[in-house]
N, C-alpha and C positions, 0 to 999 in steps of 0.2 A: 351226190350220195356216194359213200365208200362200196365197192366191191370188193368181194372176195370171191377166189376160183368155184369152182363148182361143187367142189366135192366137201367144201366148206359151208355154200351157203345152201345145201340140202340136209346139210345136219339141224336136226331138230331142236340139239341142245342153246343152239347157236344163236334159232330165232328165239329162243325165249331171255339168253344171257343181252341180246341186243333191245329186245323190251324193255326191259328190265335197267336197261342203263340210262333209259330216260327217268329213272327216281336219283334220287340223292349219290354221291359219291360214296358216302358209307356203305348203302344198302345195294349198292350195286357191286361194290367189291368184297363184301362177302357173299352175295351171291354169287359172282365170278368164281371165289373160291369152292364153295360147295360143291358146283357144279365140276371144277377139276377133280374135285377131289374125288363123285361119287362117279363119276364118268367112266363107265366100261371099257368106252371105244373113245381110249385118249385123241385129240387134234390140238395142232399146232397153229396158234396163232403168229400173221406173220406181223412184223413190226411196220405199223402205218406213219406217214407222213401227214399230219393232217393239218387243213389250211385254217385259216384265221379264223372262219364264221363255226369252225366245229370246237375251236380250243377254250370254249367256253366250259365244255364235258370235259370234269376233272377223269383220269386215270390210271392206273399203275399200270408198271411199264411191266411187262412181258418177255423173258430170253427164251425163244425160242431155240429145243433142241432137236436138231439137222440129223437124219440119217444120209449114210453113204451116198445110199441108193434113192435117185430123183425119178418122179415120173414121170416128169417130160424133158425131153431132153432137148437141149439146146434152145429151151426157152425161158422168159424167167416175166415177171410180175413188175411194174412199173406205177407207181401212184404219180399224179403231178399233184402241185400243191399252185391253187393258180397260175397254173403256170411260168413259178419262178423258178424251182429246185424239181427236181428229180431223182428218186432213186432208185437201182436198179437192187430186185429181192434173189435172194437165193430160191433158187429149187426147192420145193417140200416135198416130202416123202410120206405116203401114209402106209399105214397106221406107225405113227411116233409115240416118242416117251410122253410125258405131261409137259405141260410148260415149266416153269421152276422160277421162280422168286429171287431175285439179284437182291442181296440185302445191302450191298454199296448203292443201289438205286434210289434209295426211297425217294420218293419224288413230293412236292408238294403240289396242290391245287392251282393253275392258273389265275394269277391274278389282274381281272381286265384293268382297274381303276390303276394297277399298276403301271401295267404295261402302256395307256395311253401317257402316262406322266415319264416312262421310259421314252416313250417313241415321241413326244413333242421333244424333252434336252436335246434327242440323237437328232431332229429336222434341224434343229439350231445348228449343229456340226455340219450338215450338207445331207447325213446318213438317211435313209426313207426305208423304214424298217416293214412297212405296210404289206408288203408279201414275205415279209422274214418267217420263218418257222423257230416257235422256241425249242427248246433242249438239241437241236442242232445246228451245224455248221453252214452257215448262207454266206452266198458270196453276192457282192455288187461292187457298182463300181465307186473306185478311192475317191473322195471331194477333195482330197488334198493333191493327189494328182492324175486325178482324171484318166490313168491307167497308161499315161505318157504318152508317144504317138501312135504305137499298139492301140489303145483303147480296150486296154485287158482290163477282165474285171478279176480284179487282184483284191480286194479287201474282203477279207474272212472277219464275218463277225458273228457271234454267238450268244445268243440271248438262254438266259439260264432259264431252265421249265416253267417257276411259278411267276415269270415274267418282271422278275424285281431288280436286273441289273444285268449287263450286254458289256463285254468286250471284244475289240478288233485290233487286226493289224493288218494291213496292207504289206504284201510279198514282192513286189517290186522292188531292186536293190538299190533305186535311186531316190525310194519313198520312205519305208518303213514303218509310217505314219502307224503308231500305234495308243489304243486307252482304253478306259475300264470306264464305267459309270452305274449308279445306284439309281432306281427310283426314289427313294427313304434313305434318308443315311442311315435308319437303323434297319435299315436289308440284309437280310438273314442269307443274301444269294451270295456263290464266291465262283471262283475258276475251278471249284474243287471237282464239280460237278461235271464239268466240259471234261476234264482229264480222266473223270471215271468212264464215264461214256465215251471213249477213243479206246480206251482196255480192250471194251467188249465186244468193238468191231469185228465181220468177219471178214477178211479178204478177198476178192471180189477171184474168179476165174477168169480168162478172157480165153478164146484164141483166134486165130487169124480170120475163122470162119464167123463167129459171136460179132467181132468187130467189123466184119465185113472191108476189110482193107485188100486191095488189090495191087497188082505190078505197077511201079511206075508208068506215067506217059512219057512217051516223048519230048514234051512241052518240060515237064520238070527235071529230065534228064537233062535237058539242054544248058536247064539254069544250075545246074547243080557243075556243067561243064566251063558255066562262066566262074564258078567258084573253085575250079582245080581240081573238081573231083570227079574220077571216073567212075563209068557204068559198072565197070568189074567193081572196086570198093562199095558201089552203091549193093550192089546184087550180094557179095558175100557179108554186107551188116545189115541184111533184110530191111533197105529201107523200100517202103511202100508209100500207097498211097489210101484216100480216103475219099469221099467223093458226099458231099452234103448239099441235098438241092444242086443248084449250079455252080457249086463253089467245089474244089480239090485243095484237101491239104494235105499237106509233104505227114508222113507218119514211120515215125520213129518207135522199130520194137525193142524192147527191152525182156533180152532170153536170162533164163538160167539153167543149164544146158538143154534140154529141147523144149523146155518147156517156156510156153511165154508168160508173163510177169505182169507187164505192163506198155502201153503205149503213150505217147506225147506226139502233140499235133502242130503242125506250123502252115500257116496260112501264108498267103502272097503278101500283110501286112505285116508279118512277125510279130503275128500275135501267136502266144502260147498259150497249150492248154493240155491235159490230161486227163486219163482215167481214171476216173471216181471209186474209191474203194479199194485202190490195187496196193499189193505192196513195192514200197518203195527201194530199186535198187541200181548199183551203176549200169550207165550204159556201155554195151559193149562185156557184161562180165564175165561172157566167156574167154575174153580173149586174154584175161591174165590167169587163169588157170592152172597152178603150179609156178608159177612166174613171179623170181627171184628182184626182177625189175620191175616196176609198174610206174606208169607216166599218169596224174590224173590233169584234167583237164575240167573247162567251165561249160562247153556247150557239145551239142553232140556235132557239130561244124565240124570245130574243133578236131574230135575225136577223126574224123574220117580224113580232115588234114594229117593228120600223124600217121594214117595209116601211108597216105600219097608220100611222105616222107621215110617209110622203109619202117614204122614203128607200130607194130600191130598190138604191144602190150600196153595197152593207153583206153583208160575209161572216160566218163564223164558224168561227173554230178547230176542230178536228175534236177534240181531244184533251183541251180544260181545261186550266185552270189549274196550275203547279208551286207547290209550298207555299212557296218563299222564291225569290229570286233567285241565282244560281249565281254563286260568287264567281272560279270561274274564266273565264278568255279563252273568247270564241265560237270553239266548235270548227269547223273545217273543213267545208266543205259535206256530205260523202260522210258523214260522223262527228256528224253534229250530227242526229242520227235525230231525238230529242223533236220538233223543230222541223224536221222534214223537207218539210213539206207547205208553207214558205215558200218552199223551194229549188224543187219542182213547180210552182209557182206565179208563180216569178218575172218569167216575162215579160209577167206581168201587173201585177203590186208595180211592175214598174220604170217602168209609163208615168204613176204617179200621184205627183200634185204634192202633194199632202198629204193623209195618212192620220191618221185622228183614231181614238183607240184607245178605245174605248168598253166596255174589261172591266168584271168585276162590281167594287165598292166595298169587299169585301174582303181579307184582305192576300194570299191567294194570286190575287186578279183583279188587284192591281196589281203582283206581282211578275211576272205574265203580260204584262203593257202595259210594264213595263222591259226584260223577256227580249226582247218584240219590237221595241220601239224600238231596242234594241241592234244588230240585225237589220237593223233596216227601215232607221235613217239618224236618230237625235233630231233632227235639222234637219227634217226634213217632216213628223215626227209631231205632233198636238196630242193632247188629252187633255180626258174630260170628266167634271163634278164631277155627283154623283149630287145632287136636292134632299134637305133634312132631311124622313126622315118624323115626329119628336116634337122633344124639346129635347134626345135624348142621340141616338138612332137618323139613319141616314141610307136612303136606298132603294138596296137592292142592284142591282136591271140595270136595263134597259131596258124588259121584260116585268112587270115590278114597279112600274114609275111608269107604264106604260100602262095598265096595271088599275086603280090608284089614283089618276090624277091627267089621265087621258085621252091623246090622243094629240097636244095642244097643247104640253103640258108639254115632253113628249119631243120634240117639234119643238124647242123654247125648248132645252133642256137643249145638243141636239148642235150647235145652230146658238150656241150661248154655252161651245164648247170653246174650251179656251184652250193656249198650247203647250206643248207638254211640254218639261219643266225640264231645260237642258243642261247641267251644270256648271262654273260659271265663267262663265257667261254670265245676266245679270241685264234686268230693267228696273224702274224709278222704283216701279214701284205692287207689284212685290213686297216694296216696305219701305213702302207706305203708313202701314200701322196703328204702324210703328215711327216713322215720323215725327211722327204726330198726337200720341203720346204723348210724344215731345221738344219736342213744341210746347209740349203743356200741361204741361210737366214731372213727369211720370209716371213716369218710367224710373228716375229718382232720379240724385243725382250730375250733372245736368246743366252744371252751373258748377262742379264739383270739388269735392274735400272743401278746406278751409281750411287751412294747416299749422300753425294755432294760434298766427301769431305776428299780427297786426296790420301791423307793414312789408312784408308778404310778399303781403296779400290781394290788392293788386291785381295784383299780379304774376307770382304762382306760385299754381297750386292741384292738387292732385293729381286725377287724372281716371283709374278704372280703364281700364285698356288699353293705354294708352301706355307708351312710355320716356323716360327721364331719364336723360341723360347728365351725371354729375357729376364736377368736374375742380379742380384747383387745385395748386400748391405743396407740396411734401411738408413734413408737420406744420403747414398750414392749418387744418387739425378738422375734412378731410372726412367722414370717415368719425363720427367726433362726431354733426357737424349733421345725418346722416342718420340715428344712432340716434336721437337729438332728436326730428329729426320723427318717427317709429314711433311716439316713447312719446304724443305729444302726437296722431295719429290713432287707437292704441286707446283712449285717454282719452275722444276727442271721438265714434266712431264705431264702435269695437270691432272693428278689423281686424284679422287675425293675420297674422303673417309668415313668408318663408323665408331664409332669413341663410346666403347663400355667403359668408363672410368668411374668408380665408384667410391674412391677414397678422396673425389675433388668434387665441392660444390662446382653448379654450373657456372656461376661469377667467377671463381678462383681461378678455374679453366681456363673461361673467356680470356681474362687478363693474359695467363704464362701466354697461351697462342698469341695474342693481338703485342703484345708484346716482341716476342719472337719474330713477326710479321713488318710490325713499324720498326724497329729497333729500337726504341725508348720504351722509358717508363713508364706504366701507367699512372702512376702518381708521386705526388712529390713527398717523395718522405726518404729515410736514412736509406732503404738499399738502394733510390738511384742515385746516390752521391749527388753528385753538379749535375749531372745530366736532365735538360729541361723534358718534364712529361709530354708526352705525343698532344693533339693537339686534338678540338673537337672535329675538324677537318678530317683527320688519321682520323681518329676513332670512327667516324661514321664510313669513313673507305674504308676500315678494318672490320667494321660488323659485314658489311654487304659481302667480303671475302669470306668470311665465316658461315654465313649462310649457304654459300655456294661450294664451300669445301668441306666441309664437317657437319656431320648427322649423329645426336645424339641419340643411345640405346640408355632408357634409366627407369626403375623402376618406381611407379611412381605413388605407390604405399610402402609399410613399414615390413613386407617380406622382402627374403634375398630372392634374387632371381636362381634359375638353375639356367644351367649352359644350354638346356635346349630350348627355352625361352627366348635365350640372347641370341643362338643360331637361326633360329627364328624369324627375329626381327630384323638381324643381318642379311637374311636372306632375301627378305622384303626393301630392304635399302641398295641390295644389288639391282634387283629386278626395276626398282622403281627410279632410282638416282644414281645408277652406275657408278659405288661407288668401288675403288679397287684395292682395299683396305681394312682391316678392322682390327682395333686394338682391344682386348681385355685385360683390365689391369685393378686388382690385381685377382689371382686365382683363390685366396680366401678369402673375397669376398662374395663367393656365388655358396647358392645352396645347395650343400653337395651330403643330402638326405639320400642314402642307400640300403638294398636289401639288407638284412641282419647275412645271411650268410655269404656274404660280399664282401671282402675286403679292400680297404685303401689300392691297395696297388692294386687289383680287376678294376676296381671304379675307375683310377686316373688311366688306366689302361684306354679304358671303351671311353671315357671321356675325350681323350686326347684323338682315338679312332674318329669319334663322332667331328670334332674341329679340323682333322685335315680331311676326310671327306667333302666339308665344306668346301674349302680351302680350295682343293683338287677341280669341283665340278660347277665352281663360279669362279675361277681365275680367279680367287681372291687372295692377297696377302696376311698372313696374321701374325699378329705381332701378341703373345701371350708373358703377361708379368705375373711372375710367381716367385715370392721373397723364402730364402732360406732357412731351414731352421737354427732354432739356437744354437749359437755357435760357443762352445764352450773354449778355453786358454784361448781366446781369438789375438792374433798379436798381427792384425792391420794387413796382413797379407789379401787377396782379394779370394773369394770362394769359388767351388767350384760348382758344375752342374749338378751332381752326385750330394751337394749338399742343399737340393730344393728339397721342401718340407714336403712327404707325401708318399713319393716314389720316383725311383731310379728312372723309370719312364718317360720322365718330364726329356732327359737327354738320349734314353734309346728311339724313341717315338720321332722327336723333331728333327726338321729339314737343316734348323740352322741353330747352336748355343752360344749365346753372348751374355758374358759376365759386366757388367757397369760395375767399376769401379773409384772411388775417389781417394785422392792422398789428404790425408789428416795431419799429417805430422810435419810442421814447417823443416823441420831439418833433414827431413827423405826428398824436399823438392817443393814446386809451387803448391799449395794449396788450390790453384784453381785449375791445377791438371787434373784431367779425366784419364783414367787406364779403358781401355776398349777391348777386352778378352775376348777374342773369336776363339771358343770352345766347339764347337764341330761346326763342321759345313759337309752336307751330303755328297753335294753335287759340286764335285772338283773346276769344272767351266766354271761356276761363277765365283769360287775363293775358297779360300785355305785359311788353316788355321796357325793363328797370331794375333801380336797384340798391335792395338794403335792406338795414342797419346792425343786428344784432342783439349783445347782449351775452351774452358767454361768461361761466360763473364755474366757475372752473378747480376748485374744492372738489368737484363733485357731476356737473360735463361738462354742466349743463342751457344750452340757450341761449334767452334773453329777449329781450321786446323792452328798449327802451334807459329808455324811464321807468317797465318794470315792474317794484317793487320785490323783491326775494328773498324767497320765499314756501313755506313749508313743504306739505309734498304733504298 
């Protein structure tokens, strides 16, 4: 049976409001009200915990309002609930106000038929919800990981009032294991409920006397001595002790300035645990107080290690680490609970000019040091690098390289933090090691790959990453001289390609390459003069090369593709088939649909941005064809970059400009010379601008140089 203190349950009004709750929940809650309402000599109901067999009695929830002044003092009211949960009440005061009606509350009727069809799904999970209390916070222990070697019971889960749907998460940073579930999928229940009811909490009081924590023993001063840290440290961060039955746990206070806040407990298993109800804040927060520098840390070890290393402006997290970093936006102050105890704390965070984040070296300590960065401001946070404890291992905190390496190291370490990495924002010596090795040429490709012809080497060489903007006269032999060079870089290097060609069916294609490959014809007709066609043999060794060299991007209904379609699927041809290439040819052949108030040049602008981004963060080379516009009094000369259709961009934007051009005019020279325009090169190491003369033979598409003679593959 529920009790109430004394001066409650001698009220008269009281035994008839509790008769009376044995009728219906209608008639009972307006009776409940009546009775507030006509009641002389207001009382304060306090808020109960009640167990399974009574939550059958629907009722409305109750905020009780708190005078100052308690009448007992140093005592307080405890319901158990089968003995799972417990919760400790506040002090009442009489004669108080009335009670008053939470209208974020409203609560509905427990629903058993529910809650049995809730608590069978949860026995399937492992979860055994059977002493759970709904509309509150219960803890048991994780099925997913058994609470590690600790045996902490870390899994917080929450069954919403009318019993119609339960979520948990396990706080352990090695777990996380978290979910939601419904009895009904058309459950009316949500987390809305859990976060209203967290609002209304009142913060619990504690002090040293309540908790009954005393001086350390001897026993634990000792271990505390195998851990590097001394009596004097122990004595000036009040750590104490606790004593339960026959067990002592280590008890860690948490002040803000004299007053105490909260405690956390640590047993000979390191298992952890805390004070129910208190507010959440760092440990140690007195001791940054005005303090321009402040060191945070992951455990409260930790903290007292930094103190042993000469560093007394150093807190520590009250909570641990989260097992990854949260990919969504930093919620809201009131909402951002995990991290609640940065918002208690803030007017203290706000006077420090840089906070150096000193979590542990694993990936749940450094997704704790981003969580708070995020927080804190990356502009004033630094960051610091644990030393190597072997040739693979590093030292996890600060307590760890004090024990092994003294307290000089650990001096060394925090005074050698370095800033924490803002995105987009660099300096010089975080590409050191990438420059040493451009020095010594290490990286590979330093001076580009060669395009296999001799007139070209000093002029042009391919460099992954960049683009190539290629241009000329329609039926030049742009698109030719760029199969050309492909075949002549997997020849010399073995790079594979992606081929957005869209002005060539895939047969026509197949052919120029396997062609350029065998060096014959593919068929016997007038362009290969005398020369006998390749052979079924060749052909079938020339599809198997094709397969393994070239990856086609084509679209395969009657829309154009847009560029970020094709970056796209290039990107997925790097990832999947390395290849180190991609040609787009030509550029009016993509769908280049843009804002109305966008003009051509912002599009080819962010266009050309968007392809050497590619370009730049897949080592990939691109080779981009984009044909001229009309050329008016045109008299055979070869164009320039300035004359691509669109915008000047096509040549401010790219890494490399090459003009394909061909001689027409038998009396200016061969007909089957090629002009080679190197129109810009960015990057002086791999070639300058000029021209080179190679020789086309129209039988086979291969282009030579001009005294090399024709040469069977």
């Amino acid at each position: 049976m529920l009790r109430f203190p004394c001066h409650i349950r001698n009220n008269q009004r009281l035994h008839l409001l509790r008769r009376l709750s044995l009728f219906s929940s209608n008639s009972a809650f307006m009776v409940s009200k009546h009775l507030l309402k006509t009641s002389p000599s207001s009382f304060t109901l306090l808020p109960l915990t009640l167990s399974p067999k009574h939550l059958s009695t629907p009722s409305k929830r109750l905020i009780p309002c708190l005078s100052s002044k308690p009448i007992y003092k140093n005592r307080s009211l405890s319901l158990r609930s089968n003995g799972f949960s417990s919760l400790t009440y506040l002090n009442v005061s009489a004669p108080a106000p009335a009670p008053v009606y939470s209208e974020d509350l409203e609560e509905r009727p427990l629903d058993l038929h529910s809650l049995e069809i809730l608590k069978h799904k949860l026995k399937k999970l492992g979860i055994d919800i059977s002493e759970c209390v709904p509309g509150h916070e219960n803890r048991l222990m994780c099925p997913s990981c058994n609470g590690g070697d600790s045996e902490e019971i870390s899994l917080s889960i929450f069954i919403s009032q009318d019993g119609c749907s339960a979520s948990w998460l396990c706080f352990r940073a090695k777990c996380g294991w978290k979910g939601y579930t419904k009895a009904f999928a058309d459950g009316k229940s949500s987390f809305e409920s859990f976060s209203r009811i967290n609002k209304v909490k009142v913060k619990r009081q504690v002090t040293v006397e309540s908790l009954q924590l005393e001086p350390l023993c001897n026993q634990l001063i000792s271990y505390f001595a195998e851990r590097m840290i001394s009596a004097e440290t122990l004595k000036r961060n009040a750590v104490m002790q606790k004593r339960t039955c026959n067990e002592i746990a280590i008890a860690f206070t948490y002040w803000r300035k004299k007053d105490l806040v909260n405690c956390k407990y640590r047993d000979i298993d390191k298992k952890f645990w805390q004070e129910k109800d208190t507010e959440t804040i760092f440990y140690g927060l007195n001791d940054i107080d005005d303090a321009s520098d402040i060191i945070i840390v992951e455990g409260e070890m930790d903290k007292l290690a930094m103190e042993e290393a000469g560093f007394r402006n150093c807190v520590s997290v009250p909570d641990g680490a989260p097992p990854s970093v949260s990919q969504k936006e930093v919620p809201a102050e009131e909402q951002d609970t995990k991290y609640q105890y940065l918002w208690n704390c803030k007017e203290y965070l706000n006077k420090a000019s840089r906070i150096i984040l000193a979590t542990d070296g694993d990936l749940p300590g450094q997704a704790l040091a981003e969580e708070l960065a995020r927080r804190l401001g990356r502009e004033r946070c630094w960051r610091v690098r644990w030393p190597k404890k072997n040739d693979v291992d590093y030292f996890k905190d600060a307590n760890e390289v004090l024990m092994y390496l003294g307290p000089s190291v650990l001096k060394d370490v925090i005074e050698d933090a370095e800033l924490y990495p803002i995105r987009g924002l660099f300096n010089f010596r975080d590409f050191f090691d990438e420059i040493d090795k451009y020095y010594h040429r290490t990286l590979g490709y330093e001076f580009g790959v060669s395009t296999g012809w001799r007139a070209l080497d000093d002029l042009y060489n391919v460099v992954p990453g960049e683009l190539t903007i290629v241009t000329g006269v329609p039926n030049s032999g742009k698109s030719e001289w760029i199969d050309s060079l492909l075949c002549n870089l997997n020849q010399s290097v073995g790079w594979k390609f992606a081929l957005c060609s869209m002005e060539n069916k895939v047969r026509d294609h197949a052919r120029k390459l396997l062609e350029k490959y065998v060096r014959r014809p593919f068929f016997e007709a007038s362009y290969g003069s005398s020369v006998e066609r390749m052979s079924v043999e060749e052909l079938e060794e020339g599809k198997k090369w094709l397969s393994e060299t070239f990856y086609l991007i084509r679209c395969e209904n009657d829309s154009l593709p847009s560029i970020k379609w094709v970056l796209d699927l290039a990107r997925a041809a790097v990832l999947r088939h390395g290849v180190r290439g991609l040609v787009i040819d030509p550029y009016n052949e993509l769908d280049h649909q843009r804002p109305v108030n966008q003009t051509e040049t912002e599009y080819v602008s962010q266009m050309l941005t968007m392809i050497k981004r590619f370009a730049q963060h897949h080592s990939c080379h691109v080779w981009f064809v984009a044909h001229p516009r009309q050329l008016h009094h045109w008299i055979g000369a070869p164009p320039n970059l300035y004359d691509i259709s669109g915008s000047a961009h096509f040549i401010n934007k790219c890494d490399n400009g090459i003009v394909v051009h061909r001689n027409r005019d038998p009396e200016a020279g061969p007909v089957d010379q090629v002009q080679v325009c190197v129109r810009k090169v960015r990057n002086k190491v791999v070639g300058t601008i000029g021209d080179a003369f190679l020789s086309y033979d129209r039988v086979t598409g291969v282009y030579m140089d001009i005294d090399e003679p024709q040469k069977k593959r």
